[in-house]
LUMMAR-993045 format. One line per 5 residues: number of its first residue (from 1); their letters; for each residue x, y, z of N, C-alpha, C. Coordinates in steps of 0.05 Angstrom, whole numbers. Each point is the difference from the previous one (the first is absolute). Layout:
BEGIN
NUM	A	X/Y/Z/X/Y/Z/X/Y/Z | ...
This chain:
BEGIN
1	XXXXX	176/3079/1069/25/0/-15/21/-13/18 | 0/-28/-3/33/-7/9/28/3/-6 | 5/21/-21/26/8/-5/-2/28/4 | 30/10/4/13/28/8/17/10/-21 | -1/20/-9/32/8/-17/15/1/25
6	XXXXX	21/-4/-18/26/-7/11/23/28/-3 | -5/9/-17/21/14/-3/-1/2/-36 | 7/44/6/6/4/-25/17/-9/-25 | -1/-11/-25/21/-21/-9/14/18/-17 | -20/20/-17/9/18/-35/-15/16/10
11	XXXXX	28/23/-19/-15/34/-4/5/-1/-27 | -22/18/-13/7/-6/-30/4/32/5 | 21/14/-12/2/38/-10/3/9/-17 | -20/8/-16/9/16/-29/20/12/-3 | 12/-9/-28/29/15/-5/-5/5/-25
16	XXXXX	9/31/-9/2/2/-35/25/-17/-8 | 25/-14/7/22/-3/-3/16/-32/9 | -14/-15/1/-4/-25/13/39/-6/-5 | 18/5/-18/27/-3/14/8/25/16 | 0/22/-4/11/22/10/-8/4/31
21	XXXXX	-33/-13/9/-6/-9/21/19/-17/16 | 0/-24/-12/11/-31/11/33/15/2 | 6/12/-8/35/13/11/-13/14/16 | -14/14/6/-4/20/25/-8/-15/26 | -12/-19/-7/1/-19/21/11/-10/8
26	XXXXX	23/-19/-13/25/-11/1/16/13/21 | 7/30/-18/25/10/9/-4/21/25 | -26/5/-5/-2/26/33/-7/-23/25 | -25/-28/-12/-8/3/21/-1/-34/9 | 25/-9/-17/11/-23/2/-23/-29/1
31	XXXXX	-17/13/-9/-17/-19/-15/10/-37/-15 | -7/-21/-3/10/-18/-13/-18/-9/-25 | 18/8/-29/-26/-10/-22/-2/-22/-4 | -27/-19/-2/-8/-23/-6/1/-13/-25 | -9/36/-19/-18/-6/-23/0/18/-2
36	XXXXX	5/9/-37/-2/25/-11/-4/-9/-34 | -25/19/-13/-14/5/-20/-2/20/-15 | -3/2/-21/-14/30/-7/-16/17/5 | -27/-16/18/-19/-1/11/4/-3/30 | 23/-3/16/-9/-12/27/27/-5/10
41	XXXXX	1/7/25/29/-6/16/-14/-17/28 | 14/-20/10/-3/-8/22/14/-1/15 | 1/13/31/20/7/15/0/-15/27 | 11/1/24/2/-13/17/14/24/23 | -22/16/20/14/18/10/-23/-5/30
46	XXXXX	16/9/18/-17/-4/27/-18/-25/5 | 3/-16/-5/-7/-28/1/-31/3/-21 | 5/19/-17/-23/-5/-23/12/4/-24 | -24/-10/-18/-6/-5/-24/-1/27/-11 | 12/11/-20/0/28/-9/-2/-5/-36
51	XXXXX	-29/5/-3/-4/5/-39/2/23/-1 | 17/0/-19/-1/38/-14/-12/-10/-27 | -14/11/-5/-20/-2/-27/-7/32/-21 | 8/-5/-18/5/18/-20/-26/-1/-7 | -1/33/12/-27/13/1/6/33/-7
56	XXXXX	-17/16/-13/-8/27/-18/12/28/29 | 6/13/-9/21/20/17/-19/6/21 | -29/6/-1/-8/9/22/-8/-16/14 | 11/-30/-3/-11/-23/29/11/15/29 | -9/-9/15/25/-10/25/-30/-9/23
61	XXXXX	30/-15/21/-25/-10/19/-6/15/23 | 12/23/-6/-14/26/16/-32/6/1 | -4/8/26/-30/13/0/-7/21/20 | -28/17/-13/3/22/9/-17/10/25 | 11/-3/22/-28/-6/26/-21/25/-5
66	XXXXX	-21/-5/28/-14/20/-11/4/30/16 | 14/2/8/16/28/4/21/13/-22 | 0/-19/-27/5/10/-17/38/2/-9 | 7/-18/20/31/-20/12/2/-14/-21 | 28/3/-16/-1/-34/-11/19/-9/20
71	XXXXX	-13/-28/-7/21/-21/27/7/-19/-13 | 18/-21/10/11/-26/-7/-20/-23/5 | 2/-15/-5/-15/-30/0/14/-28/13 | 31/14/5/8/-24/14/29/19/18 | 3/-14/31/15/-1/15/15/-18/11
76	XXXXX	30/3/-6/23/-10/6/2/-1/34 | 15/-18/9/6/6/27/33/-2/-6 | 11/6/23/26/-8/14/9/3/34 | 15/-10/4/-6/2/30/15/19/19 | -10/21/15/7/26/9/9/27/-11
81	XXXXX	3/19/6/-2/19/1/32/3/-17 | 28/-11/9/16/13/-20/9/-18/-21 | -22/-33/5/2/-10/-32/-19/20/-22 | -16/9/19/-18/21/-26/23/35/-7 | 13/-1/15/10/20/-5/26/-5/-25
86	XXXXX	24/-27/9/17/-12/-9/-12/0/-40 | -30/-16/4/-8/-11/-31/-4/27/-14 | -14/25/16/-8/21/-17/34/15/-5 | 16/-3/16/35/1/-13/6/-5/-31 | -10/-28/6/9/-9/-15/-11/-4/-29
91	XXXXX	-29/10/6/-10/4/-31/6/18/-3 | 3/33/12/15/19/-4/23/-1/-28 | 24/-19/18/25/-1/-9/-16/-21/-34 | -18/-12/-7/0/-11/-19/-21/25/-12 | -5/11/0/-28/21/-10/-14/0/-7
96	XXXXX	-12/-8/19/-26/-15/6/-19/28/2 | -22/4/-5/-17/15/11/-3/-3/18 | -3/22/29/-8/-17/22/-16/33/12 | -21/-9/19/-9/24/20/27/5/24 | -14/13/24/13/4/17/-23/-21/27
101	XXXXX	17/0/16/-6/-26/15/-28/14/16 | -15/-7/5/-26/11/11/-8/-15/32 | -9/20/11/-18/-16/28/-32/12/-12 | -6/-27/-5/-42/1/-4/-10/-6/27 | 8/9/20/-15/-3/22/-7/-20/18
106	XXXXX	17/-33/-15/2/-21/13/19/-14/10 | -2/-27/11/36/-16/-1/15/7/-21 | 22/5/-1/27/6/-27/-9/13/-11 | 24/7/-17/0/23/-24/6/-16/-33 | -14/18/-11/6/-10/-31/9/21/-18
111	XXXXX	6/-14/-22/6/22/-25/-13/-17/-18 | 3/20/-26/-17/-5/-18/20/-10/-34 | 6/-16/-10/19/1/-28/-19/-7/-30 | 9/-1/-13/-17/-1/-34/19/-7/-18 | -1/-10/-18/6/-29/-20/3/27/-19
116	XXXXX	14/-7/-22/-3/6/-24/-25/13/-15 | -21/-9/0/-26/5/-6/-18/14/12 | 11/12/30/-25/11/22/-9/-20/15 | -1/-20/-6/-3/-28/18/0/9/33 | -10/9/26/14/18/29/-6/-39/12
121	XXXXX	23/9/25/2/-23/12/1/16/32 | -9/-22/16/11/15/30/19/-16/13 | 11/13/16/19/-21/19/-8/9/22 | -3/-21/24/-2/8/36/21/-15/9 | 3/13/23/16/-11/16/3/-22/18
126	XXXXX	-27/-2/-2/-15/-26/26/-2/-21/-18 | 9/-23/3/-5/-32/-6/-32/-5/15 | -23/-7/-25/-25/-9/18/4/-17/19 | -19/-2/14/0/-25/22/1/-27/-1 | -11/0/-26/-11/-36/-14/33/-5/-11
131	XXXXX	11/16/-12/18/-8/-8/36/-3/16 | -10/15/22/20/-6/26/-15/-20/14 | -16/-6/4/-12/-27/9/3/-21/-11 | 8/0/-31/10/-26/-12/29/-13/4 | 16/31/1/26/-7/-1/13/2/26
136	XXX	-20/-2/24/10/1/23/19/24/14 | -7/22/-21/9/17/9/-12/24/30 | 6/4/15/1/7/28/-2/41/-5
C-alpha cells in the first residue's frame, strides 16, 4: 500500500432534532454551519466536518466498553491545563452538560460534555504530538 490516511475529515452524530441540534452547536460550542436540511446539518468545528443526521431517539455514537462503561467515540484537545479548565467555565456559564475534570492516570486531565441527544464528548488537556509538530509548536 503506497498511501496513508491523512487525517480524520467527518463525524457523522445522530440527532432526533437536526435544527434544535445545529443551534446547540452554533451557540454553546461555536460551531460554523455549512449546510442545513431536514435531514442533515453540516458543521465546521475543530478543523472537522460535523453531520448531524436525523436519526430515531435511541441512536447515539456512544459505546459500551466491556467493563460495562459507556464511553465517547471522539476526543477534543486544547492546549494545557487552564485552557481545559477556562472551556469547561465556559460551557458551564452556557449549560452545557459537563463532567468534572478527571486525572485517568496519564499526561493531562479531561472532562467529559454531551450534546442535546446524549451524544458524550471528551476534552484533554494535552495537544497530540503530530499536531504540535505541524504547527511548530514547542
Amino acid at each position: 500500500m503506497n498511501q496513508t490516511l491523512k487525517r480524520v475529515g467527518t463525524l457523522y452524530l445522530p440527532v432526533t432534532d437536526v435544527e434544535r441540534s445545529t443551534e446547540w452547536y452554533v451557540q454553546k460550542l461555536d460551531a460554523d454551519l455549512t449546510h442545513q436540511d431536514e435531514e442533515k446539518a453540516i458543521l465546521n468545528l475543530a478543523d472537522l466536518s460535523i453531520f448531524l443526521v436525523k436519526s430515531p431517539a435511541d441512536e447515539s455514537a456512544n459505546f459500551v466498553d466491556a467493563a460495562g462503561q459507556e464511553r465517547c467515540s471522539m476526543t477534543f484537545e486544547v492546549d494545557g491545563y487552564s485552557a481545559l479548565q477556562s472551556l469547561r467555565n465556559e460551557f458551564l456559564e452556557k449549560e452545557v452538560e459537563v463532567g468534572e475534570i478527571e486525572n485517568r492516570g496519564h499526561a493531562g486531565r479531561n472532562f467529559i460534555f454531551k450534546d442535546p441527544d446524549g451524544n458524550k464528548f471528551d476534552v484533554w488537556s494535552e495537544l497530540s504530538p503530530n499536531f504540535k509538530r505541524n504547527l511548530f509548536i514547542s
